[in-house]
C-alpha positions in Angstrom: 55.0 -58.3 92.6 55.7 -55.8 89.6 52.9 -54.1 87.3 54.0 -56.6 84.7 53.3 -59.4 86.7 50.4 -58.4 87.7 49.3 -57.4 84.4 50.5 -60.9 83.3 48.1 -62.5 86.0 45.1 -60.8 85.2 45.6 -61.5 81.6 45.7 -65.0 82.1 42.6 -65.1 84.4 40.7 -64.0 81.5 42.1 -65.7 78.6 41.2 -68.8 80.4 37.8 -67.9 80.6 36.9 -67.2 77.2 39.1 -68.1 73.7 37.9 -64.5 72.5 41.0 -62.2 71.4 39.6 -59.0 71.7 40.9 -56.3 69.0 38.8 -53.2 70.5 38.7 -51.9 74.0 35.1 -50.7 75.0 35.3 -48.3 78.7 31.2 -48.1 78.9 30.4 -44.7 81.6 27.2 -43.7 84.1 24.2 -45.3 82.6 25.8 -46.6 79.2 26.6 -50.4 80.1 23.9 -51.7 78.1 25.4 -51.7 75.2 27.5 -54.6 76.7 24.1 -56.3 76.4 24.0 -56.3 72.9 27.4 -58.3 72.5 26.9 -62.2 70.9 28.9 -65.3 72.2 29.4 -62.8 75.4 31.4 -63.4 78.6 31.0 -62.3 81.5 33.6 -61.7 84.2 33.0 -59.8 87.0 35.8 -57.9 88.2 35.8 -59.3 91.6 36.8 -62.2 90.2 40.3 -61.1 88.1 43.4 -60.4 89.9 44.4 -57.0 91.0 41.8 -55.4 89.5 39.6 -53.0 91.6 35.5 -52.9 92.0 33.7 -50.5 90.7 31.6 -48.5 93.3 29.7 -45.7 91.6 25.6 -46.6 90.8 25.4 -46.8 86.8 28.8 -49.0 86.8 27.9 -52.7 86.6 31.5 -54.0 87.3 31.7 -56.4 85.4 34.2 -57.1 81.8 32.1 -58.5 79.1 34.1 -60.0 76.0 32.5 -60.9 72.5 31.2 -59.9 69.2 29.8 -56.9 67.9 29.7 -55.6 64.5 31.7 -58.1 62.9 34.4 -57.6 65.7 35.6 -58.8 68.6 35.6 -56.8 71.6 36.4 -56.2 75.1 33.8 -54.2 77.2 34.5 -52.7 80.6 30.7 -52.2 81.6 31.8 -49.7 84.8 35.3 -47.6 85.1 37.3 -47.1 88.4 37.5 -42.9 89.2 40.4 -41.6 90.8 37.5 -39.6 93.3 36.8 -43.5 94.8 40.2 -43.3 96.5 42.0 -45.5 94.6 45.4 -44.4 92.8 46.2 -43.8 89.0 47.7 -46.4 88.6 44.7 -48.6 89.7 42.3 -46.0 87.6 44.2 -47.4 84.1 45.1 -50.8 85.3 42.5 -52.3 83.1 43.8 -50.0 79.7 47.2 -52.0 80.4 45.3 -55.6 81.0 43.0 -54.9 77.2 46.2 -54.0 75.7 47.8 -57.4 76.9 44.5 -59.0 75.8 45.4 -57.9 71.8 43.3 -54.8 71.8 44.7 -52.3 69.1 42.1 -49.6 69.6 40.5 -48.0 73.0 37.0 -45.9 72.6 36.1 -44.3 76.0 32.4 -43.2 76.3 31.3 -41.0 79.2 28.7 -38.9 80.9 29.6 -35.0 80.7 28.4 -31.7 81.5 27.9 -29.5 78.4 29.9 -26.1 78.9 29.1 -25.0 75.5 26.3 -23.0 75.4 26.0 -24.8 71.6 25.2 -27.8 73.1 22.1 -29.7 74.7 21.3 -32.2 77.0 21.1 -35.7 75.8 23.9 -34.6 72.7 27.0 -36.7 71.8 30.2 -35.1 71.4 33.0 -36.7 69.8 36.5 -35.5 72.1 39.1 -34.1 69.9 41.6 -33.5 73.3 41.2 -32.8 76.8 42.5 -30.7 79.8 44.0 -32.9 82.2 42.8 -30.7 85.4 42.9 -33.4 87.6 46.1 -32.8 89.5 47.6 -35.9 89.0 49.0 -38.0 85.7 48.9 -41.9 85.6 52.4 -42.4 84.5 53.6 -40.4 87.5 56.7 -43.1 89.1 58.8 -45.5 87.8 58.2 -46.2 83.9 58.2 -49.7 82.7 59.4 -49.9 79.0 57.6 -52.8 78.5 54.3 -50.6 78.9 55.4 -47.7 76.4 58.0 -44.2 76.5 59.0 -42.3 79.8 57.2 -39.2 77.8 54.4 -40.6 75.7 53.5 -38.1 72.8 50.0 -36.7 73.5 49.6 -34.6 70.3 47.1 -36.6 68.7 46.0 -38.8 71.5 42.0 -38.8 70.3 42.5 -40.5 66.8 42.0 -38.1 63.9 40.9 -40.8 61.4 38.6 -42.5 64.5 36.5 -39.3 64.8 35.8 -39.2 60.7 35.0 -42.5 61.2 32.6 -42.0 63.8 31.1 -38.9 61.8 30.7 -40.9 58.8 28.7 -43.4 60.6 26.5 -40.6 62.4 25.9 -39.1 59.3 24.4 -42.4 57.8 22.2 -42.8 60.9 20.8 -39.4 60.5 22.3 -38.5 63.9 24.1 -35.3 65.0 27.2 -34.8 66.6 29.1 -32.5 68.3 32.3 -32.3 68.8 35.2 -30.2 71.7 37.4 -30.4 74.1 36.8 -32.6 77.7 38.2 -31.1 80.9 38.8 -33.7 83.1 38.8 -32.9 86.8 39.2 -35.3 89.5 35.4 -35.0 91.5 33.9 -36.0 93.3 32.0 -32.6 93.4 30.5 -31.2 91.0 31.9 -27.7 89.9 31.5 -24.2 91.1 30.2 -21.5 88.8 33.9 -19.9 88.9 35.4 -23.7 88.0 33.3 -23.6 85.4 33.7 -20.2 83.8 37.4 -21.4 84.0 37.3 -24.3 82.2 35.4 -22.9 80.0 38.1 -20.0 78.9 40.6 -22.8 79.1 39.0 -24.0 75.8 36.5 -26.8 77.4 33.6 -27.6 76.4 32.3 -30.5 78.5 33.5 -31.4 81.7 33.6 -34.6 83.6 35.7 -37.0 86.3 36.7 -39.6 84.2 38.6 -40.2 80.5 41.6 -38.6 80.5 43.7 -40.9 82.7 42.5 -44.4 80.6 43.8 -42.0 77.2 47.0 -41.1 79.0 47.4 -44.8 79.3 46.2 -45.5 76.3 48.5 -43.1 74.7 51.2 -44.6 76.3 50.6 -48.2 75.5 50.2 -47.0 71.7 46.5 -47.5 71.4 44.4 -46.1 68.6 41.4 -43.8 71.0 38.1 -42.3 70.1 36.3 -40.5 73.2 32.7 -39.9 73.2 30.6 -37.7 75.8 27.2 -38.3 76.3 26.1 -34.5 77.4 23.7 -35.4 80.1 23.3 -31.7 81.7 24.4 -28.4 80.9 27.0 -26.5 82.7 27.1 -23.5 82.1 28.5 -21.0 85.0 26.4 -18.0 84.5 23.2 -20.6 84.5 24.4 -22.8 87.1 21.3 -25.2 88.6 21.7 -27.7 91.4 22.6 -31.1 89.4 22.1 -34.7 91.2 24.1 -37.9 89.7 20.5 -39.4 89.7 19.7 -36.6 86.9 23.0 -37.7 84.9 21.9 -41.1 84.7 18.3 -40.3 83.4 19.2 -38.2 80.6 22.4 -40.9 79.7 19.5 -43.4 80.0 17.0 -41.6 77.4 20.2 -40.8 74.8 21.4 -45.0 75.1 19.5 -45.8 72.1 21.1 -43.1 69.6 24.4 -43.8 71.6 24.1 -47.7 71.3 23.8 -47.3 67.6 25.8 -45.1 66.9 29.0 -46.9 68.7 27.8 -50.7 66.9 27.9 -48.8 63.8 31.6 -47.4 64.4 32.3 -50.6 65.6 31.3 -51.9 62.1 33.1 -49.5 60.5 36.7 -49.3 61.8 39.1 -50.9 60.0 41.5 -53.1 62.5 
């Protein structure tokens, strides 16, 4: 069976669960999957349950794709993501970016948990991606391109939406939140980083760091979706400061920032114009 088929298969699993047409993509990371909570007329499918798709394994990742209204739009949320450091391939990792995008979704926002390299930055801060470092050591559309996906050499210049991050300073602006807003190095984990690593990344022009994102944009990219990223900074990461750092630790401090985070994405949601 080809990716198209099975693309095909798991779109069909889910249209016939739900007559939802979902316009935005929603890729909820470590302790943000409530917000999938706050979606009205909601489905829930487990991702156990439609073809092809892998399980999440990772504690903070439900596992589950929840489809319904929010903010006056339809949406499609993954409440869990799939990390190349669980062993499974690239093309597994994005599998789901392809299956929204067969769904009807136009625009993709990524949210994930990060570690702050900028010494301008805090714990518990949201930083709006403008690109990434792909420091993973692999790409997604590595092998055989399908046309029918998107180009054999997708155009990555503005892969994190310019008009999706004023929108989503706009709305923080009205909520009396701050942002921030840098680059995301993307590494593939499952460690965490050495001081040296991060002194690197850092003078590589990153200013959080994290094991997820920037294979879902490259597909996204490719598949011509609109993206916004968001990273919730959940520790700092500084080289020179290093401390020992526990995923338990990430998830607390995503926890405590889910209400500014929760608001802040409903309100973007609100906002964008489809």
């Amino acid at each position: 069976m080809n990716r198209l088929q099975m693309i095909e298969e798991a779109k069909n699993k889910i249209r016939g669960l739900t007559e939802h047409q979902p316009q935005i993509g929603l890729i909820l990371g470590s302790g943000l999957g409530d917000l999938a909570k706050e979606m009205e007329e909601a489905i829930v499918v487990p991702y156990g349950e439609i073809p092809h798709f892998p399980v999440s394994t990772v504690e903070g990742h439900a596992g589950q794709l929840v489809i319904g209204k929010m903010g006056g739009k339809t949406v499609a949320a993954m409440q869990g993501r799939f990390h190349f450091y669980e062993g499974y391939s690239m093309n597994e990792v994005v599998f789901p970016v392809y299956v929204m995008k067969a769904l009807g979704i136009q625009l993709l926002i990524a949210t994930n948990a990060a570690g702050g390299m900028n010494s301008g930055f805090r714990p518990g801060d949201l930083m709006v991606i403008t690109d990434h470092l792909n420091m993973t050591g692999s790409n997604p559309l590595i092998g055989p391109n399908l046309a029918e996906l998107g180009p054999r050499f997708p155009d990555m210049s503005s892969a994190y939406t310019p008009e999706l991050r004023e929108v989503a300073f706009t709305v923080a602006k009205q909520q009396g939140a701050q942002l921030q807003q840098g680059v995301y190095a993307g590494v593939s984990g499952p460690t965490y980083m050495t001081p040296a690593e991060l002194i690197m990344l850092r003078n590589l022009g990153g200013d959080a760091v994290g094991m997820s994102t920037v294979p879902e944009v490259i597909a996204a990219s490719h598949a011509g979706l609109k993206v916004l990223g968001i990273s919730c900074i959940t520790d700092m990461a500084i080289g020179e400061e290093l401390e020992p750092l526990s995923h338990d630790q990430v998830v607390e401090v995503a926890n405590r920032t889910k209400p500014v985070f929760m608001k802040l994405v409903k309100g973007i949601i609100q906002e964008v114009k489809i």
